[in-house]
MMTF fields as JSON, N, C-alpha, C and O atoms, coordinates in Angstrom:
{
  "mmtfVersion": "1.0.0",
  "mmtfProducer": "UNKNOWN",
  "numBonds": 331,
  "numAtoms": 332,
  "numGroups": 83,
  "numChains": 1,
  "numModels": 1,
  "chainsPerModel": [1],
  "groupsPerChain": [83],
  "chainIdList": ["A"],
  "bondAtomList": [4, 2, 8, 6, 12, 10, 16, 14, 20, 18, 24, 22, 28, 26, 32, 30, 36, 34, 40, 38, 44, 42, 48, 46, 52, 50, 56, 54, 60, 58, 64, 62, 68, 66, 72, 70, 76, 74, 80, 78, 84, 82, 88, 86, 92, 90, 96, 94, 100, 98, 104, 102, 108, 106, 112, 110, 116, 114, 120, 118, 124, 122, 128, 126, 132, 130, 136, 134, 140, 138, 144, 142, 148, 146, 152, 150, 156, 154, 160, 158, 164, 162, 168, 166, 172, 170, 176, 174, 180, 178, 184, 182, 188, 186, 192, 190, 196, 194, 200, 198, 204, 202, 208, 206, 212, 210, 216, 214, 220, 218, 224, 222, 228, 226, 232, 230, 236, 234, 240, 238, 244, 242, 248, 246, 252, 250, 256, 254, 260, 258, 264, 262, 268, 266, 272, 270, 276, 274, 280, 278, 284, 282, 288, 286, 292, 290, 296, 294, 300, 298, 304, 302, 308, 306, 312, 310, 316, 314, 320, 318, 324, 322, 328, 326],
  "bondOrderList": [1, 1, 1, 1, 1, 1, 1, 1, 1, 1, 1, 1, 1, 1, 1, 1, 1, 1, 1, 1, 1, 1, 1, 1, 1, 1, 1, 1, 1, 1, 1, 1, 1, 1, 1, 1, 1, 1, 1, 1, 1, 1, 1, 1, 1, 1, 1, 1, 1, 1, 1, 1, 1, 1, 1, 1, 1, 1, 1, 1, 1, 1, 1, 1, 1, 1, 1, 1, 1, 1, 1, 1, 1, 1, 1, 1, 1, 1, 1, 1, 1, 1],
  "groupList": [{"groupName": "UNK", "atomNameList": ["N", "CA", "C", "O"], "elementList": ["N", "C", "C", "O"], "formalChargeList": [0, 0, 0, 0], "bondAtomList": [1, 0, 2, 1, 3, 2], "bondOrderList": [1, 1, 2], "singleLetterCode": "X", "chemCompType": "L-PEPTIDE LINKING"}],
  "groupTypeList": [0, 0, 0, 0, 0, 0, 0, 0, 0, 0, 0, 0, 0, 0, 0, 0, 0, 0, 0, 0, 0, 0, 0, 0, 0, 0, 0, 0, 0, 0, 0, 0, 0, 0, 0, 0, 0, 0, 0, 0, 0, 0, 0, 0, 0, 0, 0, 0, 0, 0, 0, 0, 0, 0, 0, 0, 0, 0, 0, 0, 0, 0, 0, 0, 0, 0, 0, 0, 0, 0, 0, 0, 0, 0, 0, 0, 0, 0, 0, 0, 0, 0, 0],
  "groupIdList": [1, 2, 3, 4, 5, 6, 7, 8, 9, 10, 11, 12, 13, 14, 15, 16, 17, 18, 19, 20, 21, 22, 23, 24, 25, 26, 27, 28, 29, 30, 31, 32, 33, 34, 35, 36, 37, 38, 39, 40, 41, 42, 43, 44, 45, 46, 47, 48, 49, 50, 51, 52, 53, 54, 55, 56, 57, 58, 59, 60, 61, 62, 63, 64, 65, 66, 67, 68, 69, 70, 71, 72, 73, 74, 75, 76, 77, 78, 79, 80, 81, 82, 83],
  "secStructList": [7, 7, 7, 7, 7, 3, 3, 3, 6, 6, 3, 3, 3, 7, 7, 7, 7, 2, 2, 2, 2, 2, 2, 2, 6, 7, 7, 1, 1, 5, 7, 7, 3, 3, 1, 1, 1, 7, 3, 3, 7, 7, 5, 7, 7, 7, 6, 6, 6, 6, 6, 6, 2, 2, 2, 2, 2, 2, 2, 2, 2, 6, 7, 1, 1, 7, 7, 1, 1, 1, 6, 6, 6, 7, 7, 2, 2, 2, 2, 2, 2, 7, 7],
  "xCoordList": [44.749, 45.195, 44.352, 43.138, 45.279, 44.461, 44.35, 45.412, 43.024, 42.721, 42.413, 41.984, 42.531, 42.14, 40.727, 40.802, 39.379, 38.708, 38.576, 38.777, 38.275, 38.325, 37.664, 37.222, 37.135, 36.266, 35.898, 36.787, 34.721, 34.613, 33.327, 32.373, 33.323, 31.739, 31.306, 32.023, 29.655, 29.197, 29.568, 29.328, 30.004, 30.604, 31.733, 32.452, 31.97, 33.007, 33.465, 32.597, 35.199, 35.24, 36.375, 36.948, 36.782, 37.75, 38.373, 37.623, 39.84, 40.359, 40.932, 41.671, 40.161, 40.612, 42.062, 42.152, 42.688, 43.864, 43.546, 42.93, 44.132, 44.391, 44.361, 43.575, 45.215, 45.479, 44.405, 44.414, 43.306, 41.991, 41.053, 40.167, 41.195, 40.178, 40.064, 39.136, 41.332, 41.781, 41.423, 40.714, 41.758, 41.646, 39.91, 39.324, 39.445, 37.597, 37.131, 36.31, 37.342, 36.876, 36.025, 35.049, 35.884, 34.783, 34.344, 35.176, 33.371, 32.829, 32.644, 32.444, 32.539, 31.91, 31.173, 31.447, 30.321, 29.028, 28.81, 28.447, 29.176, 29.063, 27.916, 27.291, 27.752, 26.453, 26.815, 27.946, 26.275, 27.095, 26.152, 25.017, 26.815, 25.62, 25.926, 26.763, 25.235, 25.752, 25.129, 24.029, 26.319, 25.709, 26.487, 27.604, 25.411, 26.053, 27.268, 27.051, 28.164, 29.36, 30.294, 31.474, 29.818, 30.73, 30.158, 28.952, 31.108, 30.716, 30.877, 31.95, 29.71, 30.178, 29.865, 28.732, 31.077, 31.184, 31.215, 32.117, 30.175, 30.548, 29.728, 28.87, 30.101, 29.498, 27.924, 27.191, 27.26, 26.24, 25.444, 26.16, 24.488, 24.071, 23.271, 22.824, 23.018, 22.054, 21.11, 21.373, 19.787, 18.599, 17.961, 17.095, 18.847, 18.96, 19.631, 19.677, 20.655, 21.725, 21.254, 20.394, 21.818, 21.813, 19.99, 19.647, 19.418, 18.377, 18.988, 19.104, 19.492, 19.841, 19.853, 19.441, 20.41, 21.232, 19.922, 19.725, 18.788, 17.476, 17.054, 17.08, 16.402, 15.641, 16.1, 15.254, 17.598, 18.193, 17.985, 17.931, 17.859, 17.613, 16.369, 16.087, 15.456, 13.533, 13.896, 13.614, 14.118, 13.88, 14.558, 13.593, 15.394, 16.215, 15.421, 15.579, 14.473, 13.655, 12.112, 11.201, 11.871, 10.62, 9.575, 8.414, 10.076, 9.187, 8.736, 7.95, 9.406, 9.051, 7.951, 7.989, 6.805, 5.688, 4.465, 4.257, 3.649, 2.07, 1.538, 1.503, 0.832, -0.408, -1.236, -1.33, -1.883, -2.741, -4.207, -4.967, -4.075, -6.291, -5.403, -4.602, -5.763, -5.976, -6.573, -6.353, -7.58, -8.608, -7.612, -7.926, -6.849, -6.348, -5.435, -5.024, -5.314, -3.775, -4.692, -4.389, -6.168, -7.108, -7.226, -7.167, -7.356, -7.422, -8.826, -9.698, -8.976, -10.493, -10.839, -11.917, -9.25, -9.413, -9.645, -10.135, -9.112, -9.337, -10.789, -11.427, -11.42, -12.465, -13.719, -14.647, -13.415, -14.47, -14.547, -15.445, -12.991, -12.6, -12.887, -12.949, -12.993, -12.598, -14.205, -14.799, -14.73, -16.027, -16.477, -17.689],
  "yCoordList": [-15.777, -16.682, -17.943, -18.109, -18.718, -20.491, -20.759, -20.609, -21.309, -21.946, -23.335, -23.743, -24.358, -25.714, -25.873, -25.438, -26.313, -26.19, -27.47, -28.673, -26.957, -27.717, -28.751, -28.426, -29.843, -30.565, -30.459, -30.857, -29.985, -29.789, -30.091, -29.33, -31.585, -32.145, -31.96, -31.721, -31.936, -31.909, -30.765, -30.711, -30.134, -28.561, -28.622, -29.621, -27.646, -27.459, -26.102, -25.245, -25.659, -24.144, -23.835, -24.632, -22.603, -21.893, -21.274, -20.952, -21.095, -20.297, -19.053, -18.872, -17.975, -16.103, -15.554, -15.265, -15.573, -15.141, -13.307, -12.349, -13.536, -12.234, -10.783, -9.881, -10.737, -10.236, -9.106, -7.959, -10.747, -10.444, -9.858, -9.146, -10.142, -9.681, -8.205, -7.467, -8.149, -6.336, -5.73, -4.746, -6.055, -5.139, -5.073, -4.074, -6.176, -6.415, -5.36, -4.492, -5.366, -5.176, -5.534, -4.815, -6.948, -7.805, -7.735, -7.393, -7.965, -8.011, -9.259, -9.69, -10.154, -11.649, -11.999, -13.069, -11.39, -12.428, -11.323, -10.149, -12.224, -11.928, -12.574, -13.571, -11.929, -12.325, -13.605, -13.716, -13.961, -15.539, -15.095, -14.886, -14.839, -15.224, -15.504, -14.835, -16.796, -17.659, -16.682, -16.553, -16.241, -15.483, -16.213, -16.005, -17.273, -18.401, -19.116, -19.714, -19.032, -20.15, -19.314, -19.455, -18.065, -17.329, -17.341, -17.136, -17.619, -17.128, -15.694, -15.103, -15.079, -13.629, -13.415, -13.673, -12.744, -13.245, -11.323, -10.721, -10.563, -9.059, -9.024, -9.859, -7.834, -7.441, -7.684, -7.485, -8.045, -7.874, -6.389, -5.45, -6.037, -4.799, -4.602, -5.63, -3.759, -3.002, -2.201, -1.003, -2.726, -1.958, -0.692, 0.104, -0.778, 0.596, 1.563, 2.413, 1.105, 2.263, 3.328, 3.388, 4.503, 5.913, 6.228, 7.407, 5.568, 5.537, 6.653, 7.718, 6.549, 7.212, 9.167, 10.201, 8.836, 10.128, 10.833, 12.037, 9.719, 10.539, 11.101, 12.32, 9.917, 10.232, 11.727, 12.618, 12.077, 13.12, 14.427, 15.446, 14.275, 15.339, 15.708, 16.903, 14.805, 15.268, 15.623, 16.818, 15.427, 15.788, 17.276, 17.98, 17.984, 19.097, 19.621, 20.804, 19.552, 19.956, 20.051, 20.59, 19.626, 19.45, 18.64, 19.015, 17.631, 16.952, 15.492, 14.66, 15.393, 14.222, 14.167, 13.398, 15.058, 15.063, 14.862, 15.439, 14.09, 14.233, 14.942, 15.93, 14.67, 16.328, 15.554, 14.363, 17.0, 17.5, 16.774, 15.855, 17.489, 16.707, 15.721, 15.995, 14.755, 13.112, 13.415, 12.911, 14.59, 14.55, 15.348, 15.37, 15.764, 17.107, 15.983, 16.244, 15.224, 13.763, 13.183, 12.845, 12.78, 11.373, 11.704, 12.828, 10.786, 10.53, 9.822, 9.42, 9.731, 9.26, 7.766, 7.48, 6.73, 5.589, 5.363, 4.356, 6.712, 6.777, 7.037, 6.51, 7.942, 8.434, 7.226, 6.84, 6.97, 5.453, 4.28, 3.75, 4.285, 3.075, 3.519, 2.497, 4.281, 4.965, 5.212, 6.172, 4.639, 4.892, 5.548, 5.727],
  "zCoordList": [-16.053, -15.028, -15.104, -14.988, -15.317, -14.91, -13.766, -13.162, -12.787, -11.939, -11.934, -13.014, -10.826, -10.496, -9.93, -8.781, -10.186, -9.894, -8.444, -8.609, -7.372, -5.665, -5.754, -6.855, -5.553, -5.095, -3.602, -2.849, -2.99, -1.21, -1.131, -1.291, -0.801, -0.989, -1.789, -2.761, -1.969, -3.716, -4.658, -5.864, -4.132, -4.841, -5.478, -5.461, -6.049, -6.91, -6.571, -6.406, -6.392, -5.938, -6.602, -7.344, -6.362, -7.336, -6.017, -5.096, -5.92, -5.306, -5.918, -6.886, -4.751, -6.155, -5.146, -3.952, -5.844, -4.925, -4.527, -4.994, -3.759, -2.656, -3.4, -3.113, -4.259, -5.13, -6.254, -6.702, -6.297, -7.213, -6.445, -6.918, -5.098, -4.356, -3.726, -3.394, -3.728, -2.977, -4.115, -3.901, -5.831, -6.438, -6.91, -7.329, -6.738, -6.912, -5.402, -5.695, -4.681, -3.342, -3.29, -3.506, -2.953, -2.87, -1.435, -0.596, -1.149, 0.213, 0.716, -0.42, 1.338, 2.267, 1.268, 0.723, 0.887, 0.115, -1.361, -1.44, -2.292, -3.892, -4.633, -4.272, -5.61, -6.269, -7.808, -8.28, -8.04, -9.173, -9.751, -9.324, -11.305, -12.669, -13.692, -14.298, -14.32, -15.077, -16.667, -17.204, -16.911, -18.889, -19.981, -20.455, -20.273, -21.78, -20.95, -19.896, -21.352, -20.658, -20.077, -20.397, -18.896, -18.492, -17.161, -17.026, -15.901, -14.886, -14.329, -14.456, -13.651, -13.252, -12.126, -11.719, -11.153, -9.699, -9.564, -10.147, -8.771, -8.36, -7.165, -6.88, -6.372, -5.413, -5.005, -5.974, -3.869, -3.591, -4.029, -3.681, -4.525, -4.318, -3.255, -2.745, -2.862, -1.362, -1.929, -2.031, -2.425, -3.076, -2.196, -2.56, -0.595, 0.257, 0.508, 1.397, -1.257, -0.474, -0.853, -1.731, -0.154, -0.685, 0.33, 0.421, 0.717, 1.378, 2.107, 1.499, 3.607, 4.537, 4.208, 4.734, 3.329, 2.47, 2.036, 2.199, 1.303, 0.872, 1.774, 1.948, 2.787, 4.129, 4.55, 4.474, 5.055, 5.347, 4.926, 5.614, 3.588, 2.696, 2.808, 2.717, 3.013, 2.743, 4.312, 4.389, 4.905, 6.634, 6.451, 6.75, 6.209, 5.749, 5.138, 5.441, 4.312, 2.888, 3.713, 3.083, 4.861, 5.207, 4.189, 4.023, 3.622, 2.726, 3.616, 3.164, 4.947, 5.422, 6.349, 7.309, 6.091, 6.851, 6.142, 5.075, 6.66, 6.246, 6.179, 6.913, 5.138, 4.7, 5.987, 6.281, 6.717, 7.291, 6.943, 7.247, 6.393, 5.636, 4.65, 3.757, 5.053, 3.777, 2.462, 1.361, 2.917, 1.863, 0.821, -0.369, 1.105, -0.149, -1.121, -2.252, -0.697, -1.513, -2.06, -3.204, -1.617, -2.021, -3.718, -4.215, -4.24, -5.475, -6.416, -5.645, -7.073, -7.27, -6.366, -5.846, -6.369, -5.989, -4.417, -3.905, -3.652, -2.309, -2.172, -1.261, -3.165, -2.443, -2.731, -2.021, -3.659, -4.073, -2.617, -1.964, -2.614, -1.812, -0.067, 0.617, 0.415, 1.511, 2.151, 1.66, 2.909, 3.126, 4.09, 4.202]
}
C-alpha cells in the first residue's frame, strides 16, 4: 500500500488505515525505529509484564518472605561492608 506523507506543523505523518491497525493491535502509543531506510512502527513493550503473575506465584510458593537472620544471605561483601 502507498501512502501520502501529512505535513502538521514541523512534522511529517502517515495515515495507517483502520484496517492496519485492528490487524497490528496497536495500542495509543507505539514504539518508532529507524533500521537503515526502514521505518518500524510496533507495540510499546511493558518491562512489567508478567510481573503480577510472578509476584503471585512466589506468594503461593512461600518464596516472598525474608530470611529471618540477615546473617545466613550475607555474603563476603555484606560482611566487610556492614559494620
Amino acid at each position: 500500500m502507498k501512502t501520502a506523507l501529512i505535513q502538521i506543523g514541523n512534522s511529517r505523518c502517515i495515515r495507517i488505515p483502520d484496517s492496519f491497525l485492528e490487524q497490528c493491535q496497536f495500542p495509543d502509543v507505539v514504539e518508532l525505529e529507524n533500521y537503515g531506510d526502514h521505518l518500524i512502527i510496533r507495540p510499546t513493550s511493558n518491562p512489567r509484564s508478567g510481573w503480577e503473575d510472578a509476584f503471585r506465584r512466589m506468594r503461593e510458593n512461600g518464596d516472598d518472605k525474608l530470611p529471618d537472620d540477615v546473617s545466613q544471605s550475607a555474603d563476603e561483601w555484606d560482611i566487610k561492608e556492614i559494620p
